[in-house]
N, C-alpha and C positions, 0 to 999 in steps of 0.2 A: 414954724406952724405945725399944728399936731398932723399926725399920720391921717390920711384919709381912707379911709376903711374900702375895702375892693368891693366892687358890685360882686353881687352874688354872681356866682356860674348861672349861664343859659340853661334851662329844662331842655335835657338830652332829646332829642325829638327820634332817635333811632339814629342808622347808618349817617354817612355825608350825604347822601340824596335827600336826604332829611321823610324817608317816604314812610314812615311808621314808628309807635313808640318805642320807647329802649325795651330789649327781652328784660322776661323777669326771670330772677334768681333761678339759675338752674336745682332742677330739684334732687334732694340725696337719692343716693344710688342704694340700692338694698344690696347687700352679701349675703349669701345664703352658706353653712356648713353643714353638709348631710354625711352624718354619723352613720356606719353602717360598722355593728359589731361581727364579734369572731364567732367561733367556735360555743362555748359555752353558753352563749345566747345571754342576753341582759331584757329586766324590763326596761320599758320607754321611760318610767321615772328615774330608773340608774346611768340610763344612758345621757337623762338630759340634765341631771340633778335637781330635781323635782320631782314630788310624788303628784303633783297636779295636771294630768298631761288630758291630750286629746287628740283624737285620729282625724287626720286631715285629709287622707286617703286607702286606701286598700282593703283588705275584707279584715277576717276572724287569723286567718292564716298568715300574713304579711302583709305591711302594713308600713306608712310614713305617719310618726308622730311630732310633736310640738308641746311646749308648754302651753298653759291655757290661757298665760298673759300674750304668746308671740299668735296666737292663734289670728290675729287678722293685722300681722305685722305689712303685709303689703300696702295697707291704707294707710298706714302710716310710716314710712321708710325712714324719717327724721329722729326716730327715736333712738335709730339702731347706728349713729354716723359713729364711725370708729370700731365697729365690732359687728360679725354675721348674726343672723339668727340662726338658731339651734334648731335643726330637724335629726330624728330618727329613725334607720330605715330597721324596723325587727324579722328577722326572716329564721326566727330557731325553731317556728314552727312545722318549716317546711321540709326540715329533718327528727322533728320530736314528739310527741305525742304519748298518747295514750301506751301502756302498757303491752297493747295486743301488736304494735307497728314492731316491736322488737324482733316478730316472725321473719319479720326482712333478714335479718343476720344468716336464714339456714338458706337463703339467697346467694350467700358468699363468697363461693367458688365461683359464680353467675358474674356477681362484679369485678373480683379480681381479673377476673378472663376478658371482662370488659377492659381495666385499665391496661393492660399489653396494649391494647389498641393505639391507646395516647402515648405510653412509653416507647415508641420509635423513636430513632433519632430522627435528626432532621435533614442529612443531606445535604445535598448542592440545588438549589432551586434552580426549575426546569432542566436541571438533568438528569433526573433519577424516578422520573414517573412512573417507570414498568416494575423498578424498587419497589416504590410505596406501594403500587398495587400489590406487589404481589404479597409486602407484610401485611396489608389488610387481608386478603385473600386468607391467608393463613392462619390469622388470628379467629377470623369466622369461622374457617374450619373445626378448630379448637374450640371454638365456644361452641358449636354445634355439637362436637363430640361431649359436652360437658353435659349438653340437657340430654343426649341418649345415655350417658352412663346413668343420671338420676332416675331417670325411666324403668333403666335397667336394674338398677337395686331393687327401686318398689315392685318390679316385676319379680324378681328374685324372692323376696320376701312372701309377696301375698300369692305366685304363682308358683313359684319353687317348694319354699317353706312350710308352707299354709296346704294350697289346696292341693300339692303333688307329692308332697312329703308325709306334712302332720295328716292331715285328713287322711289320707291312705292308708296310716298306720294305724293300727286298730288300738297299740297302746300309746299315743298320742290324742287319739280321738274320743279317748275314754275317761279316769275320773276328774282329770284338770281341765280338759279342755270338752267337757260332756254337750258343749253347747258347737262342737265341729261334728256331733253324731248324724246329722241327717247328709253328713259329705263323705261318713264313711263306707267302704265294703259292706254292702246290703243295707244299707238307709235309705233307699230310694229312689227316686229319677235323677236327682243333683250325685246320687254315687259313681258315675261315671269319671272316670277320670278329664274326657272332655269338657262335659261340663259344667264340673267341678274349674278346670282350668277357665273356661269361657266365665263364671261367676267370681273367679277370683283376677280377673283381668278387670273387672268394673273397679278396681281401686287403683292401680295406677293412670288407668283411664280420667277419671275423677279427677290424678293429680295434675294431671296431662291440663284436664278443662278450668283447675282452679287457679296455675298459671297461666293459663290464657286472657283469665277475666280479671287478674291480678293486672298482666300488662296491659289489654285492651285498655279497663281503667283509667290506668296513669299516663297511656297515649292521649287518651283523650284529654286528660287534665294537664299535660304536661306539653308534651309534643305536637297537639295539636293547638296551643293556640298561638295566635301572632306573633311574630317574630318582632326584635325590634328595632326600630329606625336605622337603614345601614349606613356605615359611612361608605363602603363603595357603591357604585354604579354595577346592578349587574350583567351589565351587558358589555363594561368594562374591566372589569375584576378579572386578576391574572395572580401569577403566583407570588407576584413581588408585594401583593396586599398580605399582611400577615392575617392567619387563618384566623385568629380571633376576631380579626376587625370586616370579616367577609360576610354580606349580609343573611345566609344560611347558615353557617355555625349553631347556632341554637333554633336550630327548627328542622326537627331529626322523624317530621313527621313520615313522610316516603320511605323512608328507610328501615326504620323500627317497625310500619306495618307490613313490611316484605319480608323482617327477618321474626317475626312474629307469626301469620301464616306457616311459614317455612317451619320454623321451632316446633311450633303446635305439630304442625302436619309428621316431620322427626316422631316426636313423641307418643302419636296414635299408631304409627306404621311399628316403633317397638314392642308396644304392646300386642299387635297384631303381629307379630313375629315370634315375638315368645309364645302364641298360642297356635301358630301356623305351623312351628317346624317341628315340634313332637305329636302333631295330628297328623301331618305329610307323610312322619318315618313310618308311623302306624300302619296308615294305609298301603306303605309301598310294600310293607312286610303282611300284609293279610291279602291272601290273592282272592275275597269273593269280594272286595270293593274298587272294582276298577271305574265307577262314575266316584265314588268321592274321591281315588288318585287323580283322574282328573280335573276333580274341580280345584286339588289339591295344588295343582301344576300349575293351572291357570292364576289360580288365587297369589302365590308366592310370584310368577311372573309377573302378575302388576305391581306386586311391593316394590321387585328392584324396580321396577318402572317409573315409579311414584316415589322410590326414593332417588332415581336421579334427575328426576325431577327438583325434588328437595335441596340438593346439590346444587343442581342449575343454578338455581333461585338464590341461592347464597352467596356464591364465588360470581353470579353475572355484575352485580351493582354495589358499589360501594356508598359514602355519603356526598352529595351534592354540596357546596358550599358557597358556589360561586353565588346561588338565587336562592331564594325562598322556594324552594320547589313543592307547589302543593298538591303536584300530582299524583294518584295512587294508582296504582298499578290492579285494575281489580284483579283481572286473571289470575295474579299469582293468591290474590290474598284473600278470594273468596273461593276461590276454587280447588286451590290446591287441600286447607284444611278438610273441605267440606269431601272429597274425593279420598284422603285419606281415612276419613271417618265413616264413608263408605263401604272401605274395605274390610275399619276392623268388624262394622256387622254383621261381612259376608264370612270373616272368618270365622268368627262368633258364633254364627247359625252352621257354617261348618263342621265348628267343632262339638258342636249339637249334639250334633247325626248320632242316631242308636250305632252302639258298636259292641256287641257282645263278646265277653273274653277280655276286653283291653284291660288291663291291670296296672296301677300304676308303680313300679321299680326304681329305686337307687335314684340320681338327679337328673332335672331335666337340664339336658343340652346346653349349659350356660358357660363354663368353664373356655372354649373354643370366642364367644362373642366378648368375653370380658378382658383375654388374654389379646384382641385384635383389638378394642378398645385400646388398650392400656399402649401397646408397639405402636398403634398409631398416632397416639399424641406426645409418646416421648420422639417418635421421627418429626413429626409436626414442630416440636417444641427446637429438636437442632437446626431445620429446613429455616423457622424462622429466627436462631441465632447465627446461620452465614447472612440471611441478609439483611438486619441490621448489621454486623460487621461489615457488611458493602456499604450500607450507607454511612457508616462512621467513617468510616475512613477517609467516603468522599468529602467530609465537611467535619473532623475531627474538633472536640471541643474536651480537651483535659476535664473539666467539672463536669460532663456526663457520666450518668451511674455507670459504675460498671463496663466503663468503655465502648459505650452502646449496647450494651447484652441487658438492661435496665428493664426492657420489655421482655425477650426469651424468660428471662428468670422468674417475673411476675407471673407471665402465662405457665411456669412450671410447680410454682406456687398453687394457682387457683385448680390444676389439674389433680395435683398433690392433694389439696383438700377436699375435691371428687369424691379421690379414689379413698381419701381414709373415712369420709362420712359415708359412702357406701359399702363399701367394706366391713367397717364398722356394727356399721345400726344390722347389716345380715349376721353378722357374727355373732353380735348381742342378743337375737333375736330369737339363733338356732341357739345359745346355751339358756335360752328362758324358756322354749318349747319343750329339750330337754332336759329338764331340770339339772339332775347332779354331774348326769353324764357328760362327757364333750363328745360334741358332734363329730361323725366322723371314724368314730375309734371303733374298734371290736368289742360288741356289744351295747353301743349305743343306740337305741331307735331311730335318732335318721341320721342320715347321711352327711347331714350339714349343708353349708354353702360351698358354693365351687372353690376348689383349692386356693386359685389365686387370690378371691378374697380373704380368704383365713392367712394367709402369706402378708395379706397388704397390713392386717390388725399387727401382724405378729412384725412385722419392722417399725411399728409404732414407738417402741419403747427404747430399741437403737436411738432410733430418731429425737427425744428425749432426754439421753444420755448426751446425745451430743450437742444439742441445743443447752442444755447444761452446762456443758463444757464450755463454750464459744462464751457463755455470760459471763460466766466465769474469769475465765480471760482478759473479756471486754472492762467488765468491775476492775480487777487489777491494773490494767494498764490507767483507767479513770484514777485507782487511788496514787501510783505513781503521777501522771501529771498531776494531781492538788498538790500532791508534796513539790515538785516543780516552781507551781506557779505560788504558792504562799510566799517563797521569799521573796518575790518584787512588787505584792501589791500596798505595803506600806507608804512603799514607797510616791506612788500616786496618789497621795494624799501628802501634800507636802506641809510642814510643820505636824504632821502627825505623828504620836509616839506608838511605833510599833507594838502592836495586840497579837501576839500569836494565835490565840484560839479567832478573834476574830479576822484573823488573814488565811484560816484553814478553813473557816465557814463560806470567807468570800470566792476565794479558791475551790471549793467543792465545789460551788454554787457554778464555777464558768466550766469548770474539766464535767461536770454532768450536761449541763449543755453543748459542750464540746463531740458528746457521744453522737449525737445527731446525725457529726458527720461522717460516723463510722458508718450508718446505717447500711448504706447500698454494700459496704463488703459483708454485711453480717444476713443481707436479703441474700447477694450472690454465693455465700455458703450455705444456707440452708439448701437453696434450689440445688446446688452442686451435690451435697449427700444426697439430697430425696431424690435425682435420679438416678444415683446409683443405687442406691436401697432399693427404689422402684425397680430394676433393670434388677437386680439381684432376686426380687420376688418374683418378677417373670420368670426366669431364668430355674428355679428352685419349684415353682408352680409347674413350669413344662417338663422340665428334665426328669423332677422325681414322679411328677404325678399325686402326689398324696400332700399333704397336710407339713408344718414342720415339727410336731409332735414325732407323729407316724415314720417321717424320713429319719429322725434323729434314731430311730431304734433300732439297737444292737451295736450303736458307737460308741457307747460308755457312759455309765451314770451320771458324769458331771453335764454333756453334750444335750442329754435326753430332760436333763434337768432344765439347760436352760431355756430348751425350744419350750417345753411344757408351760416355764415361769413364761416367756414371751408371748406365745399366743393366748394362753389366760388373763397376762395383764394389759395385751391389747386388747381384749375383748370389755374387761372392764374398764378401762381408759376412755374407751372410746362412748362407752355409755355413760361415764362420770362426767368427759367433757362435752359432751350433749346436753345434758341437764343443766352443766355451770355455764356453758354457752349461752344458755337460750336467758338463763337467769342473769348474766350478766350485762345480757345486752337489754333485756325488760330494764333493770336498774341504769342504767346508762341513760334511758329515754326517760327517765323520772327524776335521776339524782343528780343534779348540778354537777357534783363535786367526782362523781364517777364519768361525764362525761368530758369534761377535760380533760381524764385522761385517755381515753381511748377515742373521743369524737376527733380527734383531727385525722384517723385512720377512716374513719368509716367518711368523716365531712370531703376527704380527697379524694375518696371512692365514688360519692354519689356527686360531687361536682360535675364530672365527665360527661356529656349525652351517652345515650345506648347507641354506640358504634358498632357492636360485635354481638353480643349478647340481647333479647330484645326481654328477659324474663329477668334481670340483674333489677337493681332496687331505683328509683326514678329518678331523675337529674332533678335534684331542689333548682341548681342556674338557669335552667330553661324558665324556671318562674321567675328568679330573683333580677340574672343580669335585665329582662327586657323592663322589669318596674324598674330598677334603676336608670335605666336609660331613655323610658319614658318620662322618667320625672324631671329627671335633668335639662331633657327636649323642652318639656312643655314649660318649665320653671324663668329659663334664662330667655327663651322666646318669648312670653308672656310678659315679663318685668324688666327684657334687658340687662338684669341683673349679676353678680358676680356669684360661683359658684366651687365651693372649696369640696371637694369630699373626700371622706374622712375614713380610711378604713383602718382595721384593727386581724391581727394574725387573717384566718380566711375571710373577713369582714374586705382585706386587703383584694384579697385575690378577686372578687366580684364587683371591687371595683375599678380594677385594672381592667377585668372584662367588658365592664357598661362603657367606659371611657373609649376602648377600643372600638366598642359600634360606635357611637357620637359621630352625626354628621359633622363636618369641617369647621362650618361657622358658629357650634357650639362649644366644640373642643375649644375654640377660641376663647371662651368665657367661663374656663373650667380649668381648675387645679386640682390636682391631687396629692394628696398627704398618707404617707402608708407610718407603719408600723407597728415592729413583730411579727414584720410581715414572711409568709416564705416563698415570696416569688419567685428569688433565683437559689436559696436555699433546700427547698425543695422541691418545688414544681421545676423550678430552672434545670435541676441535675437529674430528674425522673424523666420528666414531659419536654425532651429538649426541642421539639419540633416546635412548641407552642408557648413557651415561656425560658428556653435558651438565649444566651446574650444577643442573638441577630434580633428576636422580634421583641425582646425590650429595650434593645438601644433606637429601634426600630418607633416603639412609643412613645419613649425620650422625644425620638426627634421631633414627633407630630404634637406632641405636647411638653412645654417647653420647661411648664412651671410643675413641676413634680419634683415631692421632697420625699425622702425614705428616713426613720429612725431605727435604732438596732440599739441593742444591749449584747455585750459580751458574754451573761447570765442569761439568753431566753436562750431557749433550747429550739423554740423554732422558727425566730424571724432572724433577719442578718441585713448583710448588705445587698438592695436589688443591684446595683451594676458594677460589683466589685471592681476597683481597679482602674474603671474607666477616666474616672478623673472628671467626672462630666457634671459634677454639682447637684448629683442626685444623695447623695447618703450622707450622711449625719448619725455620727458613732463612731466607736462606741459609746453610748454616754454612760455616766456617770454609775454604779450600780453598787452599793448604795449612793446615795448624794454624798454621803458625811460618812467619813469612817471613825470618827469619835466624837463623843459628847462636845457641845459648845453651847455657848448662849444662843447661838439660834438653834442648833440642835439638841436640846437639853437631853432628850431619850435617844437611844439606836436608832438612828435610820434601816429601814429594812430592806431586806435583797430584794426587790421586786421581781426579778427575772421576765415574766411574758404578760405583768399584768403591769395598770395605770401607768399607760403612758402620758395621760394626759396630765400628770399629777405633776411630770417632768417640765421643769421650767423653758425647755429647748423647744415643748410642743405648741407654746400660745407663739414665743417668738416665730417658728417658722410658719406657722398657720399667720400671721398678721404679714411676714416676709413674700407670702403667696399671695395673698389679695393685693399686696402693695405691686407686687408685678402683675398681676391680672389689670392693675388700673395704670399702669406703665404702658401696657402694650394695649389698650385699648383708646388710651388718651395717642400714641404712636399711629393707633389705625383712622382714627378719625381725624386726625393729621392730613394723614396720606389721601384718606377720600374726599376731604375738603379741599386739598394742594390741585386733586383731579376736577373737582366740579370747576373750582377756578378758573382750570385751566381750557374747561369745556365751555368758559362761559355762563355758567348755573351759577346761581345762589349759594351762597356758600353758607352748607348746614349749620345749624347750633349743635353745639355739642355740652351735653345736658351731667356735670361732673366726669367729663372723660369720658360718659358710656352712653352707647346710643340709648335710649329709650325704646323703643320699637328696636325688636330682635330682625331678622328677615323673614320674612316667609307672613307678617302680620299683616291687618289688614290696619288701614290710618284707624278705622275706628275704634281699634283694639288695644292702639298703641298708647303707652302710657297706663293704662284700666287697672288697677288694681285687685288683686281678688278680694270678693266680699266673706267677712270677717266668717273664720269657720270654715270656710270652703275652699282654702288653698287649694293649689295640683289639679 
């Protein structure tokens, strides 16, 4: 008999209880990839490969882009099954700009002095706290002393040079400079040497006011606003949360307006000193003014007052981390300025006062202030190289720079370029006043600048010489390893017939990258001669008294020759590289191709918050990490979604940062993908307190699925957890793909070194490798919570392709919702 055909299957009516209908098809899961580039900054259509893009969030300055097909990809998630959508995050605005932002460079010495701060090592956590303090402590010091030395120069200049020097000299004040006549001897009421001095204090005053409004500014724009979502509790947070991931870290608002006040207040009470202490001598030496010596008395007694005051203020507080601390302290930071600017009034109207007879002679009183300046930040600068070697030793790590000395050497760096920018620009200043002559000498019109500064121009050009030398060096030892390594990279390319010129191109291309890792012995010699040069120009400044022209005379022509060549060609060096300074940092903020190379010096610098310094140039991260970390929040809570992000050289580093705040149950739904990156390559071995292998093996753990890429050829990404073994890196790859012609590679493949990584075939595989574990361990979590409801008796959830649909913290009404087209984030 033929087959009898089965009834159809029953209509599923739902569970065994039969109490509702079968669930419908779970719905696709969207993946998101958010691209956040490096250094060099890309548009949104290079980044997403499309010129048709559109901003889904953020202003004119940073910003999340999309293509304008993915633009309302959340309504429809089914299009996307097998592959994320492309988002962009652009943040090169928030270090680039217009032509006139390049001013920030003569900031310099400002931020370097800031990064000491972060170049600490790191210690033994919770045993070293009076440590840290006291490197902070010290590091503020230092930066303190940086903005009265700036003070001090412009005092030097407009009150030394200008109104006590050139003005007073009747042939300074005459056919060149005809427009100083009403501040000379018998021009007037401003001929007084007072107040002459009192009208030439209105210009470092001015500069005192224009970094104040420079930092107020970008506190306000920077520092003061929201911090972002933290992953600790602060009222739990201890030292064992790595400092990145602590929800203050980026919200440096308390602190930068304390060390702001304070600055400013520094800055006023200089000015007001340089006009107070050759009014005071005056007085004490004319016996019919006994009320102005003692207003004289009075007036200098509130300075030191007011300046330890200044002090106080500095060394009391350091930065908060554990909380968003939004408290401002007003006393110190309305009062203190305003009380300093007080006083320079009263010295100002002081130094007024009719004084018949006063004549103004040879230099004012600065030599004695610039010379305790200078001893006090090269003792500063050893005070704080024992104690970092305290704390290296407690928590020694071979890959920090310089054996912990990473920070000392930096902070002796940014003091270094103080002292040669002020130095300098007065030295340049006095051979432009007088013309042929050099300042200083027998028969010159003035006097010049204080010895030490003409000492500090004149070891410029040592300094030079020897920075020559070291490159030199450096180059050679580079072209010995190419010749090294050209003989074994044929060989990695197997069935290849060895190409000598192109195994000397491939080989240049990894021993120049390779230099990178010289860097910290080549920071630690510089700072090593500059203070000995520095120490040798104090030393030459006090002992001889005079100039190194002046002292070199009557030792013999060749001796007399070379001080004259040296302090002449510091004098022009230093105004040559002022000019090309300022001009190549304009070009930098304009030219692509010039910011490449020098932006990842300055992008390391301005990463940092204002820890030490509050006038240094503004943290772009305080803007960048909290839009990252707010998008990612609102993204994966919104749509339940999977989230890959994507960083690229410093594109890397701000996104190791966002990742590190991510509440818990987000990091859960969030991979990270680096490369060319320099998390432990450079940050690791400078910054070891905060990107050392403790707090990235540290993020490893809290996030499971992070991948790193490296090339042997980039000069500044590498491996994040060398060695560990822990399945985070991948590399070196491939550099070129193809070392000879083939039918797939018909032309040369090119050395890419630090660019297109994405072009690399290892980058779609482990990006596809990451969301396949993000929907591993989310399909494993709703396992587990479904095993629990069970077990509680509850309904046992749907689970909607592996990933909840509703994030936590959503409302049912929310859950599921898609964003309407256009209005992602």
């Amino acid at each position: 008999m033929p087959d009898t055909p089965l009834p159809p299957p029953p209509p599923d009516r739902g569970d065994r209880r039969g109490d509702g209908p079968a669930p419908a098809p779970a719905p696709a899961v969207l993946a998101l990839e958010l691209l956040v580039h490096g250094v060099a900054g890309a548009a949104p259509g290079e980044l997403l490969g499309d010129p048709r893009t559109v901003r889904v969030t953020g202003d004119s300055t940073a910003a999340v882009f999309r293509r304008t097909e993915d633009a309302d990809a959340e309504a429809h998630p089914e299009r996307y099954a097998g592959r994320p959508v492309p988002e962009a995050y652009c943040w090169s605005r928030l270090t680039s700009g217009n032509g006139a932002r390049a001013l920030w460079l003569l900031l310099l010495p400002f931020m370097v002095a800031n990064l000491a701060h972060w170049a600490r090592p790191a210690g033994t956590t919770g045993t070293t706290p009076r440590a840290v303090r006291t490197y902070g402590v010290l590091v503020r010091i230092l930066a303190l002393s940086l903005t009265v030395l700036l003070i001090a120069a412009a005092c030097e200049v407009a009150l030394d040079l200008f109104a006590w020097q050139c003005a007073g000299t009747g042939s300074c004040a005459g056919s060149r400079f005809s427009w100083l006549g009403f501040l000379a001897p018998g021009g007037g009421w401003w001929a007084e040497p007072g107040r002459r001095l009192a009208l030439g204090a209105l210009v470092p005053a001015a500069l005192t006011g224009l970094l104040w409004y420079l930092s107020n500014r970008t506190w306000s724009a920077y520092e003061s606003q929201p911090p972002p979502v933290g992953s600790a509790d602060p009222d739990t947070a201890s030292d064992t949360v790595p400092a990145l991931g602590r929800p203050g870290f980026w919200y440096g608002r308390r602190l930068v307006a304390r060390l702001r006040a304070a600055h400013t207040a520094a800055g006023l009470l200089t000015v007001a000193v340089a006009v107070s202490v050759p009014t005071a001598r005056h007085d004490r030496g004319s016996a019919g003014a006994p009320v102005l010596e003692a207003v004289g008395w009075a007036t200098q007694g509130l300075l030191a007052a007011t300046a330890g005051a200044v002090a106080w203020v500095v060394c009391r507080r350091g930065r908060t981390e554990d909380r968003a601390d939004h408290h401002l302290d007003r006393a110190a930071v309305t009062l203190l300025p305003r009380a300093a600017l007080a006083l320079l009034v009263a010295v100002l109207v002081h130094a007024c006062w009719a004084r018949p007879g006063w004549t103004s002679a040879g230099r004012l009183p600065g030599d004695l202030a610039f010379g305790v300046l200078m001893l006090g930040q090269g003792c500063c600068v050893l005070a704080l190289a024992a104690v970092a070697r305290y704390l290296h030793r407690r928590a020694p790590d071979p890959a920090t720079a310089l054996g912990g000395l990473g920070g000392p050497a930096v902070g002796m760096l940014g003091c270094a370029l103080g002292g040669v920018m002020s130095g300098g620009v007065a030295q340049r200043v006095a051979d432009w006043l007088d013309g042929g002559a050099v300042p200083g000498t027998p028969g010159a019109p003035l006097p010049g600048p204080p010895v030490l500064l003409t000492w500090q121009a004149a070891v410029l050009p040592p300094l030079l010489v020897v920075l020559a030398l070291l490159a030199g060096w450096f180059t050679v030892r580079g072209v010995r390893e190419r010749r090294g390594l050209a003989v074994g990279i044929a060989a990695e390319y197997p069935g290849e017939t060895p190409d000598g010129p192109r195994s000397r191109r491939i080989a240049g291309a990894r021993a120049a990258a390779a230099l990178t890792d010289s860097a910290p012995w080549f920071v630690g010699a510089v700072s090593g001669i500059t203070l000995l040069l520095g120490a040798g120009a104090l030393a030459g400044a006090w002992i001889g008294g005079r100039a190194p022209y002046e002292a070199a005379r009557g030792s013999g022509p060749l001796l007399e020759t070379v001080a004259r060549t040296a302090q002449d060609a510091g004098s022009w060096l230093i105004g040559f590289g002022f000019v090309l300074f300022v001009a190549w940092g304009r070009r930098a903020y304009r030219d692509p191709s010039a910011r490449r190379t020098i932006g990842i010096l300055w992008d390391v610098g301005t990463f940092w918050p204002r820890a030490a310094h509050p006038f240094a140039p503004p943290c772009y991260a305080e803007r960048a990490v909290p839009d990252l970390t707010w998008r990612m929040t609102g993204w994966t809570d919104r749509t339940g979604g999977r989230l890959v992000i994507s960083g690229h050289s410093q594109g890397s580093v701000l996104a190791a940062a966002a990742v590190w705040q991510l509440p818990p149950h987000v990091r859960r739904r969030v991979a990270l993908l680096t490369y060319g990156s320099p998390l432990a390559r450079l940050y690791g071995r400078w910054f070891p307190a905060y990107f050392g292998p403790g707090p990235l093996t540290a993020l490893h753990g809290d996030l499971d699925c992070w991948r790193n890429l490296w090339r042997a050829t980039d000069p500044i990404g590498g491996p994040a957890l060398p060695g560990a073994g822990q399945g985070v890196d991948r590399g070196p790859l491939a550099d070129p793909v193809a070392y000879g012609r083939s039918a797939r590679y018909p032309l040369p493949a090119p050395i890419l070194g630090h660019s297109d990584y994405q072009a690399d075939p290892a980058f779609a595989a482990e990006r596809a490798a990451l969301l396949a574990r993000l929907d591993e361990a989310a399909r494993a979590d709703e396992a587990a919570r479904a095993d629990e409801a069970a077990r509680a008796g509850e309904p046992r959830p749907a689970v909607p392709g592996g990933v909840p649909a509703q994030g936590p913290g959503l409302s049912k009404e929310r859950a599921g919702r898609a964003d309407p087209p256009g209005t992602a984030g």
